[in-house]
N, C-alpha and C positions, 0 to 999 in steps of 0.2 A: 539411275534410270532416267534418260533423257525421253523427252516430250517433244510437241512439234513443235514446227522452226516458224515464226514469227519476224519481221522487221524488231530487230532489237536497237539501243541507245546507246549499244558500247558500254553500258555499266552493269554491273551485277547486283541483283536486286534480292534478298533475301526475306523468308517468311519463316519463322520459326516459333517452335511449339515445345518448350522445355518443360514435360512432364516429370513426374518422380521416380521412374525407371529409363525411359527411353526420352531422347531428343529429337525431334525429327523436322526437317528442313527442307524448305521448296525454294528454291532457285532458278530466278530468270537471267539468263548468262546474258552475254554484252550480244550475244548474233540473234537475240528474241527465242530460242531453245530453249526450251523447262526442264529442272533436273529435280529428282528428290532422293533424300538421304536421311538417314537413320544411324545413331550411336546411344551408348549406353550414357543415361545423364551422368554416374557419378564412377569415375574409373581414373581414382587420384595415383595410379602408378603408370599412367600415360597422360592426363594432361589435367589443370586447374577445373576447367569449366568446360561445360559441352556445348554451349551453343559457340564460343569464341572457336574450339576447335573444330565444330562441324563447317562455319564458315572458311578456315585455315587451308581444312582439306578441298573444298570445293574448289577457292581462286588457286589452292597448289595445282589442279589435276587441270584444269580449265581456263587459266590466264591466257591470252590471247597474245599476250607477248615471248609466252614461254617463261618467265618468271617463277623462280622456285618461292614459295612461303615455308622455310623450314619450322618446324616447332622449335619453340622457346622465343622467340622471337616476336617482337611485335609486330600483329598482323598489318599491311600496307593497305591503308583505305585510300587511294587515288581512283580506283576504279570500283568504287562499290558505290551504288548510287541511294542505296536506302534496306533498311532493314528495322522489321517490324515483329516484333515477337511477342508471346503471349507463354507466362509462367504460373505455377502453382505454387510459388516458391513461400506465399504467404499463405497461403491456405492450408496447404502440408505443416508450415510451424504450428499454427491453429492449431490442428487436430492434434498432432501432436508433443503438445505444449514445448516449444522449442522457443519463442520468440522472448525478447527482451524482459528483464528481472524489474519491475515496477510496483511504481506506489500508488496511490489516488489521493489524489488534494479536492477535498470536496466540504460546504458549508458544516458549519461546528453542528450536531444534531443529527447529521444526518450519514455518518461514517456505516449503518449497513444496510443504507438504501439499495443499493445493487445485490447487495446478496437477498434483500427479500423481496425484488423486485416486482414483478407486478402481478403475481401468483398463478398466472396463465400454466395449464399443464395439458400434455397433447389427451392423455385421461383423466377426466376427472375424477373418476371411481377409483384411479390406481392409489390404494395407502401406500405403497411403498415407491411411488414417484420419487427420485433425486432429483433434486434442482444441481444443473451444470456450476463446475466452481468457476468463482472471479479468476480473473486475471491478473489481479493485483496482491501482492505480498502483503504491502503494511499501507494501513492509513493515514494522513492526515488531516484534521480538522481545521478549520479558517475561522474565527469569529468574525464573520463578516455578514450582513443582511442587507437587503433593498426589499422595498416592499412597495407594488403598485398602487397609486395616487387615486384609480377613477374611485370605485367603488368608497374610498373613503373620504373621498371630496363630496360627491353627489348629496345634492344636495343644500351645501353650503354656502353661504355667502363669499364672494371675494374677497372682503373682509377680515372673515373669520379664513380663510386659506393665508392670506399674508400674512395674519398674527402667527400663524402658525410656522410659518416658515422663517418669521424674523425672531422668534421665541427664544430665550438663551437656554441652552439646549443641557447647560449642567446642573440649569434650577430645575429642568422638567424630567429629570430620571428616575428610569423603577428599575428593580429586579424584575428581570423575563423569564418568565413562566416560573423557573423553580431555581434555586440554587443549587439543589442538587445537579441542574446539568448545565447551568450559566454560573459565572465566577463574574463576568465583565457587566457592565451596568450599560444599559442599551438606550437609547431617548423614546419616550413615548412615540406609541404606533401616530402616525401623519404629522408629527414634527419633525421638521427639515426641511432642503429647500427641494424643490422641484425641478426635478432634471426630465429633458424629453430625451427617450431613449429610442437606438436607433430603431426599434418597430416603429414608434411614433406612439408610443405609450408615454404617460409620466411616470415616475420613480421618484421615490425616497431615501435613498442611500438612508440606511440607519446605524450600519454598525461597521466601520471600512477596516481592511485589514491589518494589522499590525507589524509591520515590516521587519523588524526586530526579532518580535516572534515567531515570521515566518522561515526565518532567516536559520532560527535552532531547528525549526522541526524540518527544515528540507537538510540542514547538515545531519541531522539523525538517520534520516533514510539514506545520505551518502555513505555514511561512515557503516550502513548496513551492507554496503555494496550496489544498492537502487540505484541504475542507473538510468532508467525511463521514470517518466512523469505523466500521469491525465489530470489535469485540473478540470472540475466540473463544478457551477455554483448555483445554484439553484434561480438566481433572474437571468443568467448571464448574457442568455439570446436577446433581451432588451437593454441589458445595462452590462459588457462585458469588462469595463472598467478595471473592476475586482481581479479579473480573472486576467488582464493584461500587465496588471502592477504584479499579485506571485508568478508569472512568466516569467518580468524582466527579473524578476530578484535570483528567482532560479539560476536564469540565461548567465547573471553577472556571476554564479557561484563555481562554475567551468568542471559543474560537477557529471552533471546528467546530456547523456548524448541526444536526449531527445522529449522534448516538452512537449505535449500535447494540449492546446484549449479548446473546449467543449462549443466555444464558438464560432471557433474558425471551422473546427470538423464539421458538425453538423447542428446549424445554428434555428434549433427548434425550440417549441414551449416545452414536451414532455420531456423532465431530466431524466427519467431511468433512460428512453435508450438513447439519448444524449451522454448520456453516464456510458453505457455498453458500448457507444462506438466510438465516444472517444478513448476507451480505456484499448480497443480493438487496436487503434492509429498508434497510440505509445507503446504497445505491446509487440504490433510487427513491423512497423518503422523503421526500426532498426535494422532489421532481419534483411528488409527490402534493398533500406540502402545500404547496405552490408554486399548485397546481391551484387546492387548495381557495379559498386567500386571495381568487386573483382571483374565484371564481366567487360567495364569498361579499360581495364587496365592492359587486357591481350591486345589494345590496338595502337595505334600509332596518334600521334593531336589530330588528325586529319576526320576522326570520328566523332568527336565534338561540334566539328566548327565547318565540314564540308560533305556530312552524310546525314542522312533523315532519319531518325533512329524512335519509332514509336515504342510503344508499351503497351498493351492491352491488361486492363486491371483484372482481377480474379473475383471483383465480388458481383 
């Protein structure tokens, strides 16, 4: 259905809306005319993807040179001057738990902080409220800790903070909290050295992760078939250290197509939904650029590196 006629650019300009049933596509042809078009998103005995094919059909029927675009073929981006689309393609996995098989790497202690989250419920009166299930399949714990400096500095002398930070740190150890849920032996709370973290807080690094051991428990989740990751640590928005070292060890294991850190996502104080959204990012990440590959594959190199190709996000 064409529109009116405008001074157009000679390129074809594309706006597309790839819902869970239908795809549907606005087109400014190269003479400034608007056309719009409608196909079924998913119709795998005529073509891969509906938005590569919705564009196919349009420059087939409307090339200005006469130039045929036949299917199976990569589509010709010479004369397509930008194309901007908007999907539900993560939000539909969402709901319908489709997206990437994952684990959660999160501080030793606190492996079902996200399932008891932060007990908000839309009624309060409802006894038989469900709390929504995680995301994540299996957990891992980190024996790792930092603990903020002000509150147990205040106070103190200079003095007394440098002993403390120059103190040998395996004459000054206890058992933390209980042994029933610590094995490793920790240094006293505000022994260490003082690190300025990037809020511009200080930090303690107390207990740093054990590479070793990170190294079994993420081949355990490989060998389960986990192939997403969310690391989440409980300072990590001021001190993400922690959470950059089991990245790389991850990244070096060539196991997991997709690591998620809690501070790169969304680098806040509160960890539950720093916890929730980055478990969100490793869970449809994959899904996404899964999306992408195929959608960018119906075209020719020219769609990379000489067309404008936005995205609008779903959330």
């Amino acid at each position: 259905m064409a529109g009116a006629t405008v001074d157009g650019d000679g390129k074809f300009h594309f706006a597309v809306d790839r819902g869970g049933t239908f795809t549907d596509l606005h087109c400014t042809l190269p003479d400034g005319s608007e056309i719009v078009s409608k196909l079924l998103s998913v119709d795998p005995s005529n073509y891969e993807d509906a938005p590569t094919e919705g564009i196919r059909r349009i420059l087939n029927e409307y090339d200005p040179n006469g130039k045929k675009h036949p299917r199976g073929e990569a589509v010709d981006t010479s004369l397509i001057g930008s194309i901007r689309m908007g999907t539900t393609v993560a939000t539909n996995a969402l709901l319908e738990r489709e997206g990437e098989r994952m684990g959660l790497v999160i501080t030793k202690g606190f492996k079902d902080l996200l399932q008891i989250n932060n007990q908000t419920r839309s009624d309060i009166f409802d006894l038989t409220c469900k709390a929504p299930k995680v995301l994540y399949e299996e957990v891992v714990e980190v024996d790792e800790r930092v603990m903020l400096a002000e509150f147990f500095d205040e106070g103190k002398s200079q003095a007394t903070i440098d002993l403390l930070e120059t103190q040998s740190l395996e004459e000054d150890v206890q058992q933390n909290v209980s042994s029933r849920y610590y094995t490793s032996k920790w240094p006293k709370a505000g022994v260490g050295k003082r690190i300025r973290g990037i809020t511009g807080e200080t930090v303690i690094p107390l207990c740093s992760p054990d590479p070793d051991a990170i190294r079994n428990s993420l081949q355990s989740l490989a060998d389960k078939g986990i192939k997403s990751l969310a690391i989440v640590f409980l300072h990590s928005y001021v001190y993400p250290e922690h959470e950059i070292l089991v990245g790389d060890i991850a990244k070096s294991m060539n196991c997991f197509t997709e690591i998620s850190l809690s501070h790169e996502v969304m680098s806040m104080v509160k960890v539950v939904p720093r916890g929730f959204t980055v478990s969100a990012s490793a869970y449809l990440t994959p899904k996404i650029t899964e999306y992408l590959a195929g959608f960018t594959k119906g075209f020719d190199a020219g769609l990379m590196n000489n067309v404008r190709l936005d995205f609008m996000k779903s959330d």
